[in-house]
C-alpha positions in Angstrom: 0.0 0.0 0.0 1.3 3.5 -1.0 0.1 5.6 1.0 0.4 5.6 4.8 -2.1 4.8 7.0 -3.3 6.9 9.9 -5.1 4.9 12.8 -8.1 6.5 14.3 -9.2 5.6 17.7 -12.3 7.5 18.8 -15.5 6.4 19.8 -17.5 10.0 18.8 -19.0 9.1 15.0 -19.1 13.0 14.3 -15.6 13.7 14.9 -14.2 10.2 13.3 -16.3 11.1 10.4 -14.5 15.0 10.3 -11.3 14.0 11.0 -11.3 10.9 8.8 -12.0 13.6 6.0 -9.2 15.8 6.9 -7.0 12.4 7.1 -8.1 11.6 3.6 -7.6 15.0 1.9 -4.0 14.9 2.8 -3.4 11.4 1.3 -3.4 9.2 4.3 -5.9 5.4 4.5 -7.3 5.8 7.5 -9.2 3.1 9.7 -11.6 4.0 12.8 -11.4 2.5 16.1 -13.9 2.7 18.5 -12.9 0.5 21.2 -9.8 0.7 23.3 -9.4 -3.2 23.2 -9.8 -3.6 19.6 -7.9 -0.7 18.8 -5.1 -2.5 21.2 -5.3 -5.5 19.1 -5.1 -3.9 15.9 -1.9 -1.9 16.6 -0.3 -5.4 17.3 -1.1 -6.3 13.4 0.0 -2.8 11.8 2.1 -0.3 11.7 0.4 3.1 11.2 2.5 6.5 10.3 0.7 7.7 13.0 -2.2 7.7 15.4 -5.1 10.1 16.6 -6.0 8.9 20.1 -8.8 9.9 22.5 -8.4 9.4 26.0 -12.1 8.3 27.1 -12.8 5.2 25.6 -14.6 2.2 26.5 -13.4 -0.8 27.6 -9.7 0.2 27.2 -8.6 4.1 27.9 -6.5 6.0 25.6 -3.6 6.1 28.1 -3.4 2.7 28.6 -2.9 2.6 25.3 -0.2 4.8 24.8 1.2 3.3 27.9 1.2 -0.1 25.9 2.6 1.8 22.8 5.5 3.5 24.5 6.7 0.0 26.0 6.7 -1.9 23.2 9.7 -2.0 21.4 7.7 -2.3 17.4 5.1 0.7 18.5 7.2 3.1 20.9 8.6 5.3 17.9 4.7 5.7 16.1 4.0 9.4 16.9 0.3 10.1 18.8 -1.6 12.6 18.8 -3.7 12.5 21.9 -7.5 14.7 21.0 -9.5 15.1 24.0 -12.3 17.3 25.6 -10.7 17.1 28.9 -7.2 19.5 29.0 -6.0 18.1 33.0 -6.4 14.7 31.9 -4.3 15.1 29.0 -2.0 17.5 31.6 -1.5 14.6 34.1 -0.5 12.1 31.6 2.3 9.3 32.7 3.6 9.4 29.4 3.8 12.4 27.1 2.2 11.9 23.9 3.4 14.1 20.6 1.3 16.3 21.0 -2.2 16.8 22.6 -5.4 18.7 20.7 -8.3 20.1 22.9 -11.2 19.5 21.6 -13.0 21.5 19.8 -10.0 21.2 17.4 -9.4 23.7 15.3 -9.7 21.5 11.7 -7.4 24.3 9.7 -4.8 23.7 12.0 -5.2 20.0 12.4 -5.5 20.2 8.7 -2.2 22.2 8.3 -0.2 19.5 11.4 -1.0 16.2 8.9 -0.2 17.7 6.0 3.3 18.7 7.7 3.7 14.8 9.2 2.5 13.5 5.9 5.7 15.5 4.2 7.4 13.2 6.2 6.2 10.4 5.5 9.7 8.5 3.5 11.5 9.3 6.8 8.7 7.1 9.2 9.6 4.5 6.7 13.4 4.4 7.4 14.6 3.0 10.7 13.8 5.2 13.9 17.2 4.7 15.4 21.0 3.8 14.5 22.2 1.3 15.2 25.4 1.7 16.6 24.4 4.5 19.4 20.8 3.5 19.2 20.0 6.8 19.1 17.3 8.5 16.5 18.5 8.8 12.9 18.7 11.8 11.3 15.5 11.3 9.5 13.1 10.6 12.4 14.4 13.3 13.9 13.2 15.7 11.5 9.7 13.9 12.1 10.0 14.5 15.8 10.6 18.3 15.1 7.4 18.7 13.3 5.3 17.7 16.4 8.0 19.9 19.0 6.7 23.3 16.3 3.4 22.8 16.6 3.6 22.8 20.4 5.6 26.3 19.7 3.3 27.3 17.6 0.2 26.4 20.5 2.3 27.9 23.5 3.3 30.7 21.9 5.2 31.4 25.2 8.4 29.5 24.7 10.9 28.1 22.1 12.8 24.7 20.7 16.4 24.6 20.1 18.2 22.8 18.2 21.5 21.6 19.5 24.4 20.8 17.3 27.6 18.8 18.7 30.2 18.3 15.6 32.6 16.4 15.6 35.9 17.4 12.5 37.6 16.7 10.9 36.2 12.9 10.6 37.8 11.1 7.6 41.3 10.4 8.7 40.4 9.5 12.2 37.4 6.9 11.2 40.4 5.4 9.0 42.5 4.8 11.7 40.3 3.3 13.8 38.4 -0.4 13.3 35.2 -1.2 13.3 34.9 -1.9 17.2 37.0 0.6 18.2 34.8 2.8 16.0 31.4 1.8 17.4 33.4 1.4 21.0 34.0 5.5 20.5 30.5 6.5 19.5 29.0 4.7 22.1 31.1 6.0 24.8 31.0 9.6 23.4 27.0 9.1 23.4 27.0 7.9 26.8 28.6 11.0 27.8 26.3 13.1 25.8 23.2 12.2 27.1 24.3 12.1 30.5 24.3 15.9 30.4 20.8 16.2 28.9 16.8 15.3 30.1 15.6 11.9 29.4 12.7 13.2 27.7 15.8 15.3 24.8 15.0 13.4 21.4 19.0 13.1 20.2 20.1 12.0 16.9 23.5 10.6 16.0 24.1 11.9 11.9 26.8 9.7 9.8 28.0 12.9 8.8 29.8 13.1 11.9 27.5 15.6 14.1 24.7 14.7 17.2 21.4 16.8 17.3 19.3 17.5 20.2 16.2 18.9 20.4 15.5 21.1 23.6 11.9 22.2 24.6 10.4 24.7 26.3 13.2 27.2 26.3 12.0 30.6 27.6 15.0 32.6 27.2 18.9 32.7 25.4 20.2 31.6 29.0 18.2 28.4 29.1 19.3 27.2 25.7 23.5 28.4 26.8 23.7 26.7 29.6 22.4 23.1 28.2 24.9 23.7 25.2 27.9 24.8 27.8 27.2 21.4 29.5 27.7 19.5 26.4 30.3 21.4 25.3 32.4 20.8 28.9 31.5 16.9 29.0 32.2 16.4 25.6 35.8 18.2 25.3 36.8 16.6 28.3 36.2 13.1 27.5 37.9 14.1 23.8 41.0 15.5 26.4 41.2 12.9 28.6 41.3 10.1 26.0 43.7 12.3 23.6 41.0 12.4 20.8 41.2 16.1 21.4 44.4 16.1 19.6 42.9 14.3 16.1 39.3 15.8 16.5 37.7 19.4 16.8 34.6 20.0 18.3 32.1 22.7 18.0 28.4 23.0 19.6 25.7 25.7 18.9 22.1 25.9 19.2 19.5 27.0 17.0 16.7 28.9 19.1 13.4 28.6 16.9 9.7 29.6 16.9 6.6 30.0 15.6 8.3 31.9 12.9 9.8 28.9 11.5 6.8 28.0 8.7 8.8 23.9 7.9 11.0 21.6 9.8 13.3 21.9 6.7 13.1 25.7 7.2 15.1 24.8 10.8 17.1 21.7 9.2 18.8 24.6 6.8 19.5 26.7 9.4 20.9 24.6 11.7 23.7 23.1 8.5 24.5 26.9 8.1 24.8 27.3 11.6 27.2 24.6 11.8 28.8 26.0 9.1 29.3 29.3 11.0 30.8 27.6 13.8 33.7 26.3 12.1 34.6 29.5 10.8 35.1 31.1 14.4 37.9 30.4 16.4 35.6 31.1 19.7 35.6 28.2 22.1 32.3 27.6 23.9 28.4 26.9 22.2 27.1 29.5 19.8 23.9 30.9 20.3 21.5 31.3 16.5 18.4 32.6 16.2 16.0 32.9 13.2 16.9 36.9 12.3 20.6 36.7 13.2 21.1 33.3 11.0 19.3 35.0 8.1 20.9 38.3 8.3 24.6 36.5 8.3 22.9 34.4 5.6 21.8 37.5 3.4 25.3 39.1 3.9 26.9 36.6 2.3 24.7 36.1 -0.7 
């Protein structure tokens, strides 16, 4: 089947029937659920590209399912979106959907999020993560950036960054080393990476040589500093202490965004120039980029 399938789970005929129509206009088959049970079963017999989940359900609630989906290893990486009438139920979750819709949703926006996941579609189909640091490839990162904007673009309050950590230059080192010894490096150097960040960071390993983090709710500049000083220190000093410091440069930034930003490929190309940028300054310590000061060094240059 060509095109993706969204899975539907929620037992209200008038907004299955809406949403279903919004689903299909932007290329997606899409099967209703009605039942928490049956929907349970079904999800152990597909894979959708995603799922629209409501939280009052009968005989099995929407939170035990996404309980069930974030524990199992084939359903864990299948982004939710929970859609519910009740805001502090969806508040007092034990584990965070994508994203969460109050109900009445807004169809032009709901319209406007699918169409954004279904431009993403090619990179659901790839693996979610690598598998030598195990965590998210570059790909599925991008789709876990669509759902972290459109909670910008709901709060309105707060930002995302995105966290760069390069590693140059790579060729001649990766030659020297084995196999083991390379995935014995990367898996060390990712230990010590995400010891510095939240659980909850979604970090991606890129075979270009670079790890992305994505970092939510940022209020101000400071916030988004301070996590990229941390990674900075804990990364140089492992490279120090093991000598790797001699054969390897590193350079960090972060890319603050917000509801500016109209695509996730809108804060994929800034965050490459970024990088770029970083290597041209001999400045130790993170960078800080933001969406007017990355496109007025951009514009200077052209």
């Amino acid at each position: 089947m060509d095109k993706p399938i969204a899975l539907l789970i929620e037992d209200d005929q008038d907004i299955a029937t809406l949403f279903r129509h919004v689903l299909d206009i932007a290329g997606y088959y899409t099967e209703i659920l009605s039942d928490g049970k049956d929907a349970m079963k079904r999800l152990s017999s597909i894979r959708p590209d995603i799922v629209l989940l409501d939280l009052q359900l009968p005989n099995l609630s929407g939170a035990d399912i996404l309980k069930h989906m974030r524990e199992d290893e084939s359903m864990k990486s299948i982004p939710v979106v929970v859609v519910t009438a009740f805001a502090d139920l969806a508040e007092n979750l034990p584990i965070e959907p994508d994203l969460v819709l109050t109900k009445p949703v807004n169809i032009k926006d709901l319209s406007n999020l699918i169409n954004r996941i279904r431009a993403n579609k090619d990179s659901m189909n790839e693996p979610s993560y690598d598998k030598v640091t195990g965590l998210l490839t570059e790909a599925f990162f991008a789709t876990r950036l669509v759902f972290a904007l459109e909670r910008v673009r709901q709060s309105k309050l707060t930002y995302l960054g995105v966290l760069f950590a390069e590693l140059y230059p790579l060729g001649e080192f990766w030659d020297q080393l084995s196999e083991n010894e390379l995935n014995d490096f990367l898996n060390t150097l990712t230990k010590q990476l995400k010891s510095t960040l939240r659980p909850r960071d979604a970090i991606a390993w890129s075979n270009n040589g670079y790890f992305l983090t994505l970092i939510e709710e940022i209020t101000n500049d400071n916030d988004a500093l301070m996590v990229g000083k941390r990674v900075e220190e804990k990364l140089s000093s492992f490279l120090q202490q093991h000598e790797y410091r001699r054969k390897l440069q590193l350079k960090t930034g972060v890319v603050l965004c917000n509801n500016n930003y109209e695509s996730v490929q809108e804060i994929l190309d800034d965050m490459n120039f970024a990088r770029t940028l970083a290597k041209q300054e001999t400045n130790i310590g993170p960078q800080l980029f933001d969406l007017k000061g990355v496109q007025a060094l951009r514009d200077s240059q052209v």
